[in-house]
Every structure is written in C-alpha cells, then in structure tokens.
BAFI-3210 file (N, C-alpha, C; in Angstrom, 3 decimals, decimal comma, padded with zeros to 6 digits):
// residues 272
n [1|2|3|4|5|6|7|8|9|10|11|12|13|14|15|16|17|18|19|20|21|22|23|24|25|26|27|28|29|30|31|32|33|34|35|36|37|38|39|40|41|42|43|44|45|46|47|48|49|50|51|52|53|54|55|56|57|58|59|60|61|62|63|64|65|66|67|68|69|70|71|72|73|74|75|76|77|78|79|80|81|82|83|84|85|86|87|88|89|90|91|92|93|94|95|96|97|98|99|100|101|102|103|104|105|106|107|108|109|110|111|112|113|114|115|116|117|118|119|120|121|122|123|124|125|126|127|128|129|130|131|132|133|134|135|136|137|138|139|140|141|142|143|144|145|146|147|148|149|150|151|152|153|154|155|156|157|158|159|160|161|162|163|164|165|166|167|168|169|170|171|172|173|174|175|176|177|178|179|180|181|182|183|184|185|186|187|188|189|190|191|192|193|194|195|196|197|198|199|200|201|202|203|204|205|206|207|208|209|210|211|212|213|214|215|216|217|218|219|220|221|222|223|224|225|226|227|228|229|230|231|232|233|234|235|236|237|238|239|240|241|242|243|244|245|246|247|248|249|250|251|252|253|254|255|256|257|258|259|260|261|262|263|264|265|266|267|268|269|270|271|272]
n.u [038,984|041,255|041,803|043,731|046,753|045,891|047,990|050,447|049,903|048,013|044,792|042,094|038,874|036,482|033,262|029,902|029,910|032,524|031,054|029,639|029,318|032,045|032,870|034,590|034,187|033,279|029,491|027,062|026,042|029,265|031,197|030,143|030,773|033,865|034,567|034,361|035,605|038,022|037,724|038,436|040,627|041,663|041,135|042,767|044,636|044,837|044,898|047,862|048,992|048,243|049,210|051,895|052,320|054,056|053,909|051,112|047,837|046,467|043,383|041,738|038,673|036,689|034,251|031,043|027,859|025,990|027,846|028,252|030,454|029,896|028,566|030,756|032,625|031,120|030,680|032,943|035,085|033,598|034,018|036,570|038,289|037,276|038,964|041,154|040,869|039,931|037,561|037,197|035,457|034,904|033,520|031,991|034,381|034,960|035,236|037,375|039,102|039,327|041,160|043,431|046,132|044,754|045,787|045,808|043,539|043,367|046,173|045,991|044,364|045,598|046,417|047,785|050,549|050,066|047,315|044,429|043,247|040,753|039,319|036,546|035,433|038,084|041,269|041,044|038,797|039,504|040,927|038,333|035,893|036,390|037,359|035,204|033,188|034,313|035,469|037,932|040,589|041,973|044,788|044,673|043,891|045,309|048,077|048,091|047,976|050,875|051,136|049,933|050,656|053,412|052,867|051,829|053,741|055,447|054,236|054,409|056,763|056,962|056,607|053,097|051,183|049,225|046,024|043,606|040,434|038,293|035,131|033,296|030,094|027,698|025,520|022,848|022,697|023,134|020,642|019,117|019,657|019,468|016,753|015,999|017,079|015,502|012,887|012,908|012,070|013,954|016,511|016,214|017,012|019,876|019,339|020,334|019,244|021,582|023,211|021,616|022,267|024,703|024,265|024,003|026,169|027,916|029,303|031,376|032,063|033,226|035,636|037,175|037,676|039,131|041,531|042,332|042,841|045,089|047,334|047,628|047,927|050,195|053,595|053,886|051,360|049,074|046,068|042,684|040,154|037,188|034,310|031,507|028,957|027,235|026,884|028,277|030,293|031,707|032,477|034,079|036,151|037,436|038,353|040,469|042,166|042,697|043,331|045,862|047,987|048,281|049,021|051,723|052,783|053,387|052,342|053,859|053,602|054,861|057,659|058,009|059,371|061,719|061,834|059,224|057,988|058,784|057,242|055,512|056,340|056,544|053,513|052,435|053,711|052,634|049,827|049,599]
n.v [-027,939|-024,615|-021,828|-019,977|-017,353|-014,822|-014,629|-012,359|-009,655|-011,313|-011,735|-012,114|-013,789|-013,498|-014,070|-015,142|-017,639|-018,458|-017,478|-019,655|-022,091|-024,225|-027,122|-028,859|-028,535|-030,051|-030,980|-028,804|-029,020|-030,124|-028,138|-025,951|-027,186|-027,072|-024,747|-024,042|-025,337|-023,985|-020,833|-022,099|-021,845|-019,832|-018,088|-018,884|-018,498|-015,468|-014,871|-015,231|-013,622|-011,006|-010,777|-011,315|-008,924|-007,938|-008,089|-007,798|-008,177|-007,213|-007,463|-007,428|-006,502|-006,681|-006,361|-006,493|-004,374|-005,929|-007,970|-009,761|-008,217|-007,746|-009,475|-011,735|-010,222|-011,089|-013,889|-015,251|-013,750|-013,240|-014,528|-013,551|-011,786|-009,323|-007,198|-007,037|-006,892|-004,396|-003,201|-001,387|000,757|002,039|004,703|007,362|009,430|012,219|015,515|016,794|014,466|014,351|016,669|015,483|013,003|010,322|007,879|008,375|008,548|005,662|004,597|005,729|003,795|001,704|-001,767|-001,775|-003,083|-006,401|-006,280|-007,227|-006,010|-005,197|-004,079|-003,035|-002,351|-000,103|000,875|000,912|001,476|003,758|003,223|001,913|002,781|005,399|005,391|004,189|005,814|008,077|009,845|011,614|012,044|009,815|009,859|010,137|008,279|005,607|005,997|005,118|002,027|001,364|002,925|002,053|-001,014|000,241|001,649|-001,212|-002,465|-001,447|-001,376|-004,232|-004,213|-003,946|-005,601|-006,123|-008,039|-008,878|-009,447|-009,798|-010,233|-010,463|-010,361|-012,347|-012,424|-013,690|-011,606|-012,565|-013,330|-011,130|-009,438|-010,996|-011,132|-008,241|-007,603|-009,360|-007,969|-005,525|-006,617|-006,900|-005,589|-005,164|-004,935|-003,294|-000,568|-000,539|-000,435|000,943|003,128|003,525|001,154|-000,010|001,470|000,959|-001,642|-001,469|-000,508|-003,094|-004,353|-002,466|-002,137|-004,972|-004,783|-002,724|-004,197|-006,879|-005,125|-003,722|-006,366|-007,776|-005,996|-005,582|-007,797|-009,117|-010,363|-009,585|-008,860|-010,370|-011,005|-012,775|-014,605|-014,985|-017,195|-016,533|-016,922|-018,931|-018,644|-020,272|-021,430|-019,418|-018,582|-020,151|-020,296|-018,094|-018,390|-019,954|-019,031|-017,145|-018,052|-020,076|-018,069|-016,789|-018,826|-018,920|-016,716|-017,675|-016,555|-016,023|-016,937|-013,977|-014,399|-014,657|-011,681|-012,899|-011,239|-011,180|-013,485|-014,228|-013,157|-015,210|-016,975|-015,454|-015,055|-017,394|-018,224|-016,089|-016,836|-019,109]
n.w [-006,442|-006,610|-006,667|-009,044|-009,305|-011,681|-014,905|-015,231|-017,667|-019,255|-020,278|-018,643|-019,195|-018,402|-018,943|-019,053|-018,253|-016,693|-014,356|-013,051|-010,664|-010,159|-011,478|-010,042|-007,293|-004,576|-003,076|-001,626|000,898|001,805|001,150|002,922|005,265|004,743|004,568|007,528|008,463|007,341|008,848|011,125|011,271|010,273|012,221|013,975|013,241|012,699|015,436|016,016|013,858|015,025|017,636|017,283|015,110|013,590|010,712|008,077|006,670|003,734|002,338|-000,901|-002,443|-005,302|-007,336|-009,092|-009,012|-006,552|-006,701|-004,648|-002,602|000,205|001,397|001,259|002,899|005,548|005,898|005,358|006,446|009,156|011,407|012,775|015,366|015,759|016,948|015,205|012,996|009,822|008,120|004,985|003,099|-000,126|-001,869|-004,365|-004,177|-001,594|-001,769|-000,221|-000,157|-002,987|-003,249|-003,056|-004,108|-006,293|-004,515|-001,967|-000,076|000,057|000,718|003,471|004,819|004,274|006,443|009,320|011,157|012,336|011,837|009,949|006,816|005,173|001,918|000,814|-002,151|-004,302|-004,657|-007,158|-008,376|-009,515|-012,095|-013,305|-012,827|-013,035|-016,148|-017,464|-017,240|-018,093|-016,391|-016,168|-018,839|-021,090|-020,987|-018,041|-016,606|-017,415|-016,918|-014,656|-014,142|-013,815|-011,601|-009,612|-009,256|-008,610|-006,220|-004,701|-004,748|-003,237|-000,616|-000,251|000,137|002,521|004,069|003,944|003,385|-000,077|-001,416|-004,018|-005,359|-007,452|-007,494|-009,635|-011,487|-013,153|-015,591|-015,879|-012,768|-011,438|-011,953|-011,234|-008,225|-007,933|-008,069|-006,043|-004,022|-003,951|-003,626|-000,960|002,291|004,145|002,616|000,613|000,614|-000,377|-002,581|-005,726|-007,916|-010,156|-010,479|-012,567|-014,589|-014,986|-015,872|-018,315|-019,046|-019,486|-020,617|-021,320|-018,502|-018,326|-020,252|-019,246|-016,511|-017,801|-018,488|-015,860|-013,895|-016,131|-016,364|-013,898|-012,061|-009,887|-008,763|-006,315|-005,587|-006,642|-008,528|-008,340|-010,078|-008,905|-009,049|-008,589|-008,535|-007,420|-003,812|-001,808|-002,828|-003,633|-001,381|-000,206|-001,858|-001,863|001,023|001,171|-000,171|001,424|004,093|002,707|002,455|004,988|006,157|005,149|005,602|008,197|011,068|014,660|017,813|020,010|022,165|025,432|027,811|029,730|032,119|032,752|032,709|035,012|036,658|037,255|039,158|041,305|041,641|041,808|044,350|045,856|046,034|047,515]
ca.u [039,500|041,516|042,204|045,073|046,123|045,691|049,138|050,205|049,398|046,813|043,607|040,719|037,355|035,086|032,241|029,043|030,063|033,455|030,948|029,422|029,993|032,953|032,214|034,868|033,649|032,550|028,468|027,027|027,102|030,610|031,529|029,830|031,676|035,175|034,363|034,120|037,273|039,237|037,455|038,566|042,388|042,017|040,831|044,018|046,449|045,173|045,600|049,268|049,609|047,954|050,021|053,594|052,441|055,528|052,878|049,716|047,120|045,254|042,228|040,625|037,276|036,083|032,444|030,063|026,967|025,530|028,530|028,818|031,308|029,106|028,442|031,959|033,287|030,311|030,744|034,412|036,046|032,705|034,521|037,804|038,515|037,044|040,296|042,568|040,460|039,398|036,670|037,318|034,224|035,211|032,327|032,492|035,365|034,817|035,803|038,450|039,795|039,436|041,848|045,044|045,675|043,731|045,739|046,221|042,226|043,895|047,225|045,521|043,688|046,599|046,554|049,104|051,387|049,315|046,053|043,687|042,672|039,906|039,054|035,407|036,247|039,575|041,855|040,905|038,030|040,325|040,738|037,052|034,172|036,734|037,446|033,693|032,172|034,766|035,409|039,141|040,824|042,728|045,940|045,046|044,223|045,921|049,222|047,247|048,349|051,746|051,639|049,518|051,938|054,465|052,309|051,199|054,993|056,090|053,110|054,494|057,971|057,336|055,185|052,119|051,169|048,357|045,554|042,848|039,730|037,611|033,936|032,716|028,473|027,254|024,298|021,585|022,483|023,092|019,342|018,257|019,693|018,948|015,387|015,334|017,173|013,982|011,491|013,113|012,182|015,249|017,246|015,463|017,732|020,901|019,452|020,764|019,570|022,910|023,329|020,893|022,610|025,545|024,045|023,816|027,581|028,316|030,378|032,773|032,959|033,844|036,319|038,022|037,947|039,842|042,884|042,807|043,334|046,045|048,401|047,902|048,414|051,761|053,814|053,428|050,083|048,143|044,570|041,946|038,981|036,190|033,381|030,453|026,926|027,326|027,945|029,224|031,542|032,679|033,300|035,130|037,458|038,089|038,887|041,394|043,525|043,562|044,571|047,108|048,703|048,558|050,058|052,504|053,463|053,691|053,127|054,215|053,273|056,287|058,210|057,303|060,286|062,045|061,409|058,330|057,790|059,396|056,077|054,872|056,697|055,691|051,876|052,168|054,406|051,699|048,407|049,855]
ca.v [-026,793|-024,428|-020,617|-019,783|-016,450|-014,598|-014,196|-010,956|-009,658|-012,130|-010,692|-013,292|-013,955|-013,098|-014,544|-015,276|-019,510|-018,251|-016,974|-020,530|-022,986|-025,001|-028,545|-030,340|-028,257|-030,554|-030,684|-027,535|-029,016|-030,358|-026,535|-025,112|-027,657|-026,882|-023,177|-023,800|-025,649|-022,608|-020,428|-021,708|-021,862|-018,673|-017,202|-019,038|-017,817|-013,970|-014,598|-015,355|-012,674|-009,986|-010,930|-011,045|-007,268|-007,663|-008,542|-007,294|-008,797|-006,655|-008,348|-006,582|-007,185|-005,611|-006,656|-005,633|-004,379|-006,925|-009,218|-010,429|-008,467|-007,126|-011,078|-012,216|-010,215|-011,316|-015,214|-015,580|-013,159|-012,910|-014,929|-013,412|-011,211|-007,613|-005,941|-007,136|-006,388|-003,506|-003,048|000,143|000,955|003,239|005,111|008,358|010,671|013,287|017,229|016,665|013,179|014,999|017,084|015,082|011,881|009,357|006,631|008,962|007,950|004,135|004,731|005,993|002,953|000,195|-001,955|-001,743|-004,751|-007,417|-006,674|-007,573|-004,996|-005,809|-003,007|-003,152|-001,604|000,072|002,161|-000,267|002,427|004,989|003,107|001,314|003,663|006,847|005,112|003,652|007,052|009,013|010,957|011,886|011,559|008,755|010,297|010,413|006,998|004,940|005,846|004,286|000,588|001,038|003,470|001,198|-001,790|000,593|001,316|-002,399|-003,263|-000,572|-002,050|-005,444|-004,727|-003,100|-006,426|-006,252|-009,274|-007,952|-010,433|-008,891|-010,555|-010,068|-011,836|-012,353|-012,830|-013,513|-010,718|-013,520|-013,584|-009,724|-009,509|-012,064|-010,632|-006,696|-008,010|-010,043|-007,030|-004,737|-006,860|-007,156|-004,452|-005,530|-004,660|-002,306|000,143|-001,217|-000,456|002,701|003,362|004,242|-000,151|-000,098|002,552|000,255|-003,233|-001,045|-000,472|-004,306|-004,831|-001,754|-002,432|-006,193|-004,706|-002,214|-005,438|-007,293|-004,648|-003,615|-007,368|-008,475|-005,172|-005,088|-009,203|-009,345|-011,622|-009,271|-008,512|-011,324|-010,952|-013,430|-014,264|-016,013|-017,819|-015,719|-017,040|-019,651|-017,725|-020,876|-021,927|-017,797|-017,842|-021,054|-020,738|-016,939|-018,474|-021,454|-018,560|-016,342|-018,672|-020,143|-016,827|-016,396|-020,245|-018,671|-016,037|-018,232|-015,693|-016,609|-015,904|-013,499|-015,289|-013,310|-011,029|-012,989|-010,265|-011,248|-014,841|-014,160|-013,033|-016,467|-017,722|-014,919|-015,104|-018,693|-018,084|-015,529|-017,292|-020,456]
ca.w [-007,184|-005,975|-007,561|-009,520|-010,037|-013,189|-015,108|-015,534|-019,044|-019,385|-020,004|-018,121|-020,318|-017,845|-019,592|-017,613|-018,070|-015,972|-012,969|-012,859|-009,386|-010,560|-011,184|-009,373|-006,266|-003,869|-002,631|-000,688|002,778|002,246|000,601|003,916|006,359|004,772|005,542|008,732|008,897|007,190|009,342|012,290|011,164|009,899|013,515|015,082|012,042|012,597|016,838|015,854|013,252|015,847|018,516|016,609|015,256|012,468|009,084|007,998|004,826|002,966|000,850|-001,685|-002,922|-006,363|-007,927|-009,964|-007,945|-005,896|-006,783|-003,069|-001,112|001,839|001,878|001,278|003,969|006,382|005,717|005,566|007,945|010,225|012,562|013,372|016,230|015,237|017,267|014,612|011,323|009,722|006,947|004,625|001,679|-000,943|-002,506|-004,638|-003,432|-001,182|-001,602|000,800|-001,031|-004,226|-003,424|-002,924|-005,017|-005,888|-003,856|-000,813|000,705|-000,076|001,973|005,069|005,337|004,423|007,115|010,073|011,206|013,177|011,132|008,581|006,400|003,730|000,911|000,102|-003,575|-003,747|-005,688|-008,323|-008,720|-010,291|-013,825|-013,898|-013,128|-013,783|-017,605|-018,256|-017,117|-018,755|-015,423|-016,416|-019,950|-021,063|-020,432|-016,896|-016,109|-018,025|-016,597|-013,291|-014,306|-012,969|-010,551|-008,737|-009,290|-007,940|-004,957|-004,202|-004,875|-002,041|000,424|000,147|000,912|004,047|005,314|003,943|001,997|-000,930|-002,235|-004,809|-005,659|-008,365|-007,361|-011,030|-011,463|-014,712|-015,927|-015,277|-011,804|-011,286|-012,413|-010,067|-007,256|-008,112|-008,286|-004,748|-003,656|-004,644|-003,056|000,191|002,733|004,390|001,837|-000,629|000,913|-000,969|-004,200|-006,255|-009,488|-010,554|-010,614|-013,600|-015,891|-014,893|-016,654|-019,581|-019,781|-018,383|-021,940|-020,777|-017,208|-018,541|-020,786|-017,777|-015,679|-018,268|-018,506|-014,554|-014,005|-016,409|-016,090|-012,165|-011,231|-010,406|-008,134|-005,181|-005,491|-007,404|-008,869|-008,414|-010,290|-008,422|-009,657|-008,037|-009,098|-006,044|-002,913|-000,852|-003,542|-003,624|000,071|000,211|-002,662|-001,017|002,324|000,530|-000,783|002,920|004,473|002,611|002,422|006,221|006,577|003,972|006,284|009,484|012,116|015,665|018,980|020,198|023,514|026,507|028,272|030,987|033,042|032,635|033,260|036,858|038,031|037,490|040,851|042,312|041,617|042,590|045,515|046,902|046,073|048,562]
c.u [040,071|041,940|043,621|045,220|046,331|047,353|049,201|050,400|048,258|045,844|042,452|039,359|036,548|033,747|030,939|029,438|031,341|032,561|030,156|030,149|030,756|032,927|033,065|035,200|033,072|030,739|028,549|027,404|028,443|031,304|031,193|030,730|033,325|035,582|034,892|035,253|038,050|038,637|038,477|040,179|042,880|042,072|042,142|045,082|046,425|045,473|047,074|049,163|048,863|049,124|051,355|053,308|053,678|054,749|051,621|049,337|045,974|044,306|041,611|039,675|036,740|034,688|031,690|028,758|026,494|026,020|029,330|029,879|031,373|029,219|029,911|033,213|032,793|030,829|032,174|035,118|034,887|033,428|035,963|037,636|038,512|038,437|041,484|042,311|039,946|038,783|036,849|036,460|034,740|033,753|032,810|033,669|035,013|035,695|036,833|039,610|040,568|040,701|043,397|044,966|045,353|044,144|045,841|044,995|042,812|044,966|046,908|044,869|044,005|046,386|047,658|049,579|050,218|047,759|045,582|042,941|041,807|039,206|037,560|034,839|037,565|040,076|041,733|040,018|038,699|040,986|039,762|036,259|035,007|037,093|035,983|033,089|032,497|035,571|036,772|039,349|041,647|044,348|046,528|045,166|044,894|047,310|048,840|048,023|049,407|051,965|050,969|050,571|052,957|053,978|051,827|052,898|056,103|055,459|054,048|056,244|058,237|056,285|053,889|051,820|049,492|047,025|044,361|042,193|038,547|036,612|032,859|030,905|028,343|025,619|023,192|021,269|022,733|021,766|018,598|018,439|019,621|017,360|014,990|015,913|015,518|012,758|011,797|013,214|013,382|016,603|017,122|016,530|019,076|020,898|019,844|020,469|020,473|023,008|022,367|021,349|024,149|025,632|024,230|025,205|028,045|029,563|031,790|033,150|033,994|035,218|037,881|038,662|039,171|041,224|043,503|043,250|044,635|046,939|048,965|048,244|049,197|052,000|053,479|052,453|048,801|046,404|043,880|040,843|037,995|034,764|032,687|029,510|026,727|027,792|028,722|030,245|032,972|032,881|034,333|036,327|038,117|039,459|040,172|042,343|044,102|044,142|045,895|048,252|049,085|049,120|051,556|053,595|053,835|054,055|053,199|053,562|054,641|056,632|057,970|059,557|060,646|062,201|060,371|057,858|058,467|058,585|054,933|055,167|056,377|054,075|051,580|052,476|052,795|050,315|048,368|049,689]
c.v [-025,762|-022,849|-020,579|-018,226|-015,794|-014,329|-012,569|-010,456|-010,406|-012,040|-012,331|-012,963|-013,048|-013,119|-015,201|-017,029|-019,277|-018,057|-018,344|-021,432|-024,234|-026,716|-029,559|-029,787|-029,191|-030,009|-029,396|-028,078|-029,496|-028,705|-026,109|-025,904|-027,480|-026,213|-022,716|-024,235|-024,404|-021,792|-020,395|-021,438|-020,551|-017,930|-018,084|-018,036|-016,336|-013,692|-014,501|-014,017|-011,062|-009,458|-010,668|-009,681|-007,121|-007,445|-007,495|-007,726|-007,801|-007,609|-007,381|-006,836|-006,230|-006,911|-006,001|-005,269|-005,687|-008,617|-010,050|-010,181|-008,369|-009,245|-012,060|-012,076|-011,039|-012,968|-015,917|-015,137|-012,521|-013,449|-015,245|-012,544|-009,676|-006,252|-005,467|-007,168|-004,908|-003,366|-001,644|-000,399|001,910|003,293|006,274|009,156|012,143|014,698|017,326|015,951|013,614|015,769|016,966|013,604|010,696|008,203|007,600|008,130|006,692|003,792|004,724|004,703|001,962|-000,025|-001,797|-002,972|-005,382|-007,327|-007,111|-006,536|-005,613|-004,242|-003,330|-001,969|-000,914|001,524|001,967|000,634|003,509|004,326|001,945|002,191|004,754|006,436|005,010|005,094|008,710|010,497|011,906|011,600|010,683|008,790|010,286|008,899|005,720|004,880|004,804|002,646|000,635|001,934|003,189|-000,388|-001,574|000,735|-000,124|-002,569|-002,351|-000,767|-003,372|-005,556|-004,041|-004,081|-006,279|-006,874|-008,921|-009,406|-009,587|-009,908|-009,940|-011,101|-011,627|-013,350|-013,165|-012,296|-011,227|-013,212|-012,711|-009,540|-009,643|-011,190|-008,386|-006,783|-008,458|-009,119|-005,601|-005,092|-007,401|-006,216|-004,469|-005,387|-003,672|-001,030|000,420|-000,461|001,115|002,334|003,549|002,215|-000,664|000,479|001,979|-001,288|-002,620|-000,922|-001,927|-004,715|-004,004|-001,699|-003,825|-005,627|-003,424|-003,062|-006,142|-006,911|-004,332|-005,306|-007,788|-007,381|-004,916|-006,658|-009,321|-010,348|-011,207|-009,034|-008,848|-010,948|-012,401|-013,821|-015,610|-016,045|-017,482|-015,936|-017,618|-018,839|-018,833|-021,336|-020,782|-018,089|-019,433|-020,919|-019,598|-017,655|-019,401|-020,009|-017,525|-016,864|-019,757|-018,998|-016,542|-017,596|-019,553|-017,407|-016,265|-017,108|-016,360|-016,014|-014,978|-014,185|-013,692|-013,123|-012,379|-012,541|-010,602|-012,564|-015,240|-013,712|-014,243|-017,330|-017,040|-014,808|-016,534|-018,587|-017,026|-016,021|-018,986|-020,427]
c.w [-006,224|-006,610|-007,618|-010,131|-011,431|-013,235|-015,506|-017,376|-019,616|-019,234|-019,573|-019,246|-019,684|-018,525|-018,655|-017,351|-016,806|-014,387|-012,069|-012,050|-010,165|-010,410|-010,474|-007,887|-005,284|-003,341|-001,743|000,867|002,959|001,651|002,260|005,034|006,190|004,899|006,533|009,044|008,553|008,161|010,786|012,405|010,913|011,136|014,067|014,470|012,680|014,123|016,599|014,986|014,254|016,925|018,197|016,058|014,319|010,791|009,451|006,860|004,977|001,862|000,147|-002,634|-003,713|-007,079|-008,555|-008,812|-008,156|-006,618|-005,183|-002,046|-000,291|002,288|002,313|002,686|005,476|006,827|005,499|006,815|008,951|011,453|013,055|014,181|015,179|015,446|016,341|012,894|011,272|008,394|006,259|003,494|001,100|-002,366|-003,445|-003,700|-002,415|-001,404|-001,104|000,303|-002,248|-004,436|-003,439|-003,793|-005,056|-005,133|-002,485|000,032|001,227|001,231|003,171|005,697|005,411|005,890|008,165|010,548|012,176|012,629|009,990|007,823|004,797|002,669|000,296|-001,613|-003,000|-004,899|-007,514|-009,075|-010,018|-011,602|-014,010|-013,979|-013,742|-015,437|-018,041|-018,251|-017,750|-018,120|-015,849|-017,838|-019,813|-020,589|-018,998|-016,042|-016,320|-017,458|-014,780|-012,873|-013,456|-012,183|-009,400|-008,672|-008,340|-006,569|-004,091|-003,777|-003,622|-000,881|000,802|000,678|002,169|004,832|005,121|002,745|001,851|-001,439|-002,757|-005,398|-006,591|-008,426|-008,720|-011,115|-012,709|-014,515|-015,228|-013,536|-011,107|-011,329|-010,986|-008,786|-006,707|-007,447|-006,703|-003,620|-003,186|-003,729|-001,906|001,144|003,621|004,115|000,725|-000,436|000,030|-002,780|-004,363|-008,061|-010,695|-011,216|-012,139|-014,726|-015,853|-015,958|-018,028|-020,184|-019,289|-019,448|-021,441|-019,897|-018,002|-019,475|-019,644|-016,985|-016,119|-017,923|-017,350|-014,294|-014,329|-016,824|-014,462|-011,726|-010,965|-009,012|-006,607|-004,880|-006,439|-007,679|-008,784|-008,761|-009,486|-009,133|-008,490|-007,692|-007,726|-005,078|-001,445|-001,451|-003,628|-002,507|-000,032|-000,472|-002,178|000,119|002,234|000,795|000,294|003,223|004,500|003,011|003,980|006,480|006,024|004,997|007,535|010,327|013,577|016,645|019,691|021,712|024,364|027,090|029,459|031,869|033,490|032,846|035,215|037,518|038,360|038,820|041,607|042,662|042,497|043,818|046,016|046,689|047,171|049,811]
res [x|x|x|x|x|x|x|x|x|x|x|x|x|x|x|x|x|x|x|x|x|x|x|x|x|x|x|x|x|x|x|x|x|x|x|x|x|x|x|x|x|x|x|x|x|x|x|x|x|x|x|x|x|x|x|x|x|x|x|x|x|x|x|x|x|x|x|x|x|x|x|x|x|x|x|x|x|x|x|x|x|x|x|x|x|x|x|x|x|x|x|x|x|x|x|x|x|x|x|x|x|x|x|x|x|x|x|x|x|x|x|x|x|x|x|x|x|x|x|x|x|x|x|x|x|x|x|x|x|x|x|x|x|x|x|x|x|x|x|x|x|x|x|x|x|x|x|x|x|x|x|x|x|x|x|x|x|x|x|x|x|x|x|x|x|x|x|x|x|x|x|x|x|x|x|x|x|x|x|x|x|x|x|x|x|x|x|x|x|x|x|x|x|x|x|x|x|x|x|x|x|x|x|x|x|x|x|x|x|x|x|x|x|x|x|x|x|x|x|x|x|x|x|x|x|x|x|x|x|x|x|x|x|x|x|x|x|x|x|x|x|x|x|x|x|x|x|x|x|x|x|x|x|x|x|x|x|x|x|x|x|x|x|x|x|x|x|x|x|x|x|x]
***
C-alpha cells in the first residue's frame, strides 16, 4: 500500500476502522526493514538537496493528542543530518504572535532552500482548535481555507515543495496511549489535562479535520491521511511519500568551480 492523496473537496471519513494498520501492509519486521531502506535514501536525497541549496520540503504533521508526531518525527527523519533540518512546534500563540497574523509565526519558520523543515502542528491550528473552541467567529476563520491555499500556493512557487500529514488514531487507541502515557514517569510529563476536555469534543475536532482537509488538499500542497493505530506502518507509509517527493525533486550535488578543482594538482603536487 502506498498513500494517495486526498482529492480536493473530498471530505475523508476518518472513522476509527480508517486509523487501522492496512492489511496489504507487509509483516512488522519487513515494515521496520523497509524503513530502514527509505531512511537511508532519504539521508543521501537530503545530502544532495543540502548541498544544491536551490529546494526546500516542508512536512507537516497534524494529530490528535498523542497521535504520534513527537514519534513520527523521531523514527523517520531521526536519521538525517540535523544541519539541514529544522523541527518547529506550534503551541498556543504568544502576546507577541498574537499580534500580527495568524500565518506570520508560520512564515518565519518556512524552510530555506537546501532544508527540511517539519511543522509539529501548523497554521492548520487556526481553523481546528480556533473553530472547535470557538476562539474567533465564523466569519473569521472560515475565510482561512483559501488564504492558506493562497499561502501554500505562494511557498511552492518559490521552491518549496509542501507535504501535510494527518496521523489519524482511532479513540480506542488515543485512550490506550493517554493511559500508558499517565503511568510512565518518563512521560507523565506530556500529559495536559486540556487532552481530556479534547476526547469530549473528538466528533467536532473530526468534523474540523474533515473540512481543513478537503478545502486545503490541493495539487501543490496535498493532504495525507495516515493510518495511525500502528506506529511502524505510520512511519513507513510517511517515509514512502518523503521520499518520493525528494526523488521527485532530484536534487544534485552542484559541480565544483574550476577555480577550484586546480588546487587538486596543487595539493598533490606539494604532498610528493
């Protein structure tokens, strides 16, 4: 299996059977060994796209709490070159944020050419929690749909190719992992009560989800829903669709100056 992404207008189910490990998934240790193969193609692809310095991929990772994207980022892009990624979290807004608009925080943190920039939530924020919680009126976010469109669609023509993931849990397995959250001093930290008064609206996030989804998928900046519950089936089918996208953008290594290859006779010439 291989993700396809959502059409645009096309509202996804998201039903907890959707967050279920896909049955013509191959076994876990062949899931974990094909990983490791994208992995390592992926760490050559982003040496080439570092080096050439012309591209840049943004990923963006939206979830319900403790829908896997601390993990997602960890277990996919744990093993690329730190110089040439950058992790951004978006939490409440700050005083500061607040005061200019809501994609400005977003902008500052697009990636620049030769990196990888991953969005641990996003601007995606500004018509889910601000609709479910009521933060703004409808008037305000609603116009959101395409003036994110228009912003993705002004990202991608200046070189920065967009991919947007949506790691879908079912309830059951939100639960589960709230719970093994809780009783892990390791992790107990993580928890926020706030994630509980969350399950309670899970019908109107799911219904936010729906419309951010199939008004925002578009050709430049595709949505993805992943099947969650499994987290080696979530990181593999992730890592399928990076790095196509970075095959997709074939970056190169740039040819060195011939200026510059003329100190190769001389290095040799004086080490003789």
């Amino acid at each position: 299996m291989s993700l396809q992404p959502i059409k645009l207008g096309k509202a996804p189910k998201l039903s907890d059977a959707d967050a279920k490990r896909p049955d013509d998934l191959p076994g876990k240790a062949e899931r974990v060994e094909q990983l490791l193969a994208l992995k390592e193609q992926m760490t050559e692809l982003q040496r080439r796209l570092f080096a050439q310095g012309r591209q840049a991929l943004l990923v963006v990772l939206q979830a319900r709490d403790a829908g896997g994207k601390d993990g997602t980022i960890r277990r996919v892009f744990g093993s690329i070159n730190p110089q040439g990624c950058r992790v951004t979290g978006y939490g409440k807004p700050t005083e500061r944020e607040l005061q200019q608009d809501y994609l400005w925080r977003v902008h500052t943190a697009v990636p620049r050419r030769g990196m990888i920039g991953i969005f641990n939530r996003s601007h995606y924020e500004d018509v889910l929690v601000v609709r479910v919680k009521e933060l703004v009126p409808e008037s305000v976010w609603r116009p959101r749909y395409e003036q994110i469109n228009d912003f993705e669609r002004m990202l991608s023509e200046n070189d920065v190719t967009i991919l947007k993931f949506f790691l879908h849990v079912s309830k059951d397995e939100q639960r589960r992992r709230l719970l093994r959250r809780l009783e892990d001093p390791k992790r107990n930290w993580k928890f926020n009560p706030e994630d509980l008064k969350a399950r309670n609206e899970w019908d109107a996030y799911s219904e936010a989800y729906r419309e951010a989804l199939s008004r925002c998928s578009t050709d430049w900046a595709p949505w993805y829903v992943v099947p969650a519950d499994s987290k080696s089936s979530r990181d593999l089918l992730v890592a399928q669709v990076v790095v196509d996208a970075l095959e997709r953008m074939d970056p190169e290594f740039p040819t060195a100056d011939p200026d510059v290859l003329r100190y190769v006779s001389a290095l040799d010439t004086s080490e003789r």
